[in-house]
C-alpha positions in Angstrom: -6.1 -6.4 -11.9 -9.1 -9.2 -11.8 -12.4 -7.4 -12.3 -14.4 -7.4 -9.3 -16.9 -10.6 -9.4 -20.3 -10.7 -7.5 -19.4 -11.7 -4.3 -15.8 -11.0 -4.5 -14.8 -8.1 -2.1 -11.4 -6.1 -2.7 -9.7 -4.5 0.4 -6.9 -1.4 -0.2 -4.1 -1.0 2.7 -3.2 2.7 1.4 0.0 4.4 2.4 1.2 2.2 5.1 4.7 3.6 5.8 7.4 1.9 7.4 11.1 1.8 8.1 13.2 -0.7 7.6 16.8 -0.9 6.0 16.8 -0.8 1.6 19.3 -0.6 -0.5 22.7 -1.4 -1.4 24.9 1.6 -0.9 26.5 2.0 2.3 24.0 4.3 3.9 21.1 2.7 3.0 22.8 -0.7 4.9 23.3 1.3 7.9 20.1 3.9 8.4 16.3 2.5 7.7 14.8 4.4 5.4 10.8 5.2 4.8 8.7 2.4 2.3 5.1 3.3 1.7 3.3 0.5 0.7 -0.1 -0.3 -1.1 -2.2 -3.5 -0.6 -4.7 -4.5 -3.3 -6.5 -7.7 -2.0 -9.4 -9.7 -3.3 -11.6 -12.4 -1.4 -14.6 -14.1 -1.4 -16.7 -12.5 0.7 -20.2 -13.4 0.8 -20.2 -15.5 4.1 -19.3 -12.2 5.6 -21.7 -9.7 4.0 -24.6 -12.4 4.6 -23.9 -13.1 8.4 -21.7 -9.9 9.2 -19.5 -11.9 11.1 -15.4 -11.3 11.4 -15.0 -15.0 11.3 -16.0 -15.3 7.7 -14.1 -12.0 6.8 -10.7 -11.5 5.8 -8.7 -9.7 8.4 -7.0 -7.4 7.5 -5.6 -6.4 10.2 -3.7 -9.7 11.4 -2.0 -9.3 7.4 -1.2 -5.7 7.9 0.3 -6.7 11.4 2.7 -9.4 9.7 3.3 -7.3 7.1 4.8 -4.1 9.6 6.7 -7.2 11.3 8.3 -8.7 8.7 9.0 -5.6 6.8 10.7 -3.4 10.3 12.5 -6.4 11.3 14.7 -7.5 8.4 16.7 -6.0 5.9 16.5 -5.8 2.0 18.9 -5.2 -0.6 16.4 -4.9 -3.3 12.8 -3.4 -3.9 11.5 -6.3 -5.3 12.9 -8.3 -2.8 10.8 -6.5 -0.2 7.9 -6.7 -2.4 7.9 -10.0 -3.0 8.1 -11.1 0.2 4.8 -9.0 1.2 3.1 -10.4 -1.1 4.1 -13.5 -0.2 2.6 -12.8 3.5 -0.6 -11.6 2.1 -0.8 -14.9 -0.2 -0.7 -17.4 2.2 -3.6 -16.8 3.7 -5.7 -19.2 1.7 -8.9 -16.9 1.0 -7.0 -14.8 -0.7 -7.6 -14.8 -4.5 -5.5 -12.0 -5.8 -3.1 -9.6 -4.1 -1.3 -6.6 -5.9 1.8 -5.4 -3.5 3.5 -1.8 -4.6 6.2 -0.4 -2.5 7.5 2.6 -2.8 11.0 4.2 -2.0 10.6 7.6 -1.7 13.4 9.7 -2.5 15.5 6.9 -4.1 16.6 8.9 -7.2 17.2 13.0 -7.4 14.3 15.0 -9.0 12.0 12.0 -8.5 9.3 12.1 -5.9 9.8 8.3 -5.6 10.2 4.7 -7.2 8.5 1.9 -6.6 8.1 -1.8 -7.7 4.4 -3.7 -8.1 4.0 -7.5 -8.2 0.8 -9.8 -8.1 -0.3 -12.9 -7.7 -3.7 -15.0 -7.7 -4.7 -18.3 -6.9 -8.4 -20.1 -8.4 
């Protein structure tokens, strides 16, 4: 992960869980299962601190929405798939500098609490 720059703010979405169909087996095609996922985003935010406006902030909020959208409305063979994609979401927001994306599948293999799958990106 970047280190945090002057200026720079990072925003953590922690836990969000959602269902949505993972997996390839047979009953993972036809029952959605629980993902939790973890947001790690960094932006440039001293418009916002300085004139503590939402207009100049990132919002959060309108990602996260997408995010939940995208994520309960389609279905994904792979983790890395899904993850991907979220991160994709989160990057195309052009203030954006650098996003870290980790989804978890809990449950997905006996005697483990859960696995999950991390992928980032940045932008200058």
């Amino acid at each position: 992960m970047p280190r945090l720059e002057p200026g720079m703010a990072r925003i953590r979405v922690k836990d969000l869980r959602l269902r949505t169909f993972i997996g390839i087996k047979e009953e993972e095609i036809l029952n959605k299962q629980d993902v939790l996922i973890n947001l790690t985003i960094l932006y440039p935010a001293t418009e916002a601190v300085r004139d503590n406006d939402i207009d100049h902030a990132l919002n959060y909020r309108t990602i996260t929405k997408a995010i939940i959208r995208h994520v309960e409305e389609n279905r994904f063979a792979l983790l890395e798939r899904l993850t991907q994609e979220i991160l994709d979401l989160v990057m195309a927001n052009p203030s954006v500098r650098y996003a870290e994306v980790e989804v978890d599948k809990p449950h997905a293999l006996r005697f483990a609490e859960s696995v999950s799958i991390t992928l980032a990106s940045h932008r200058e």
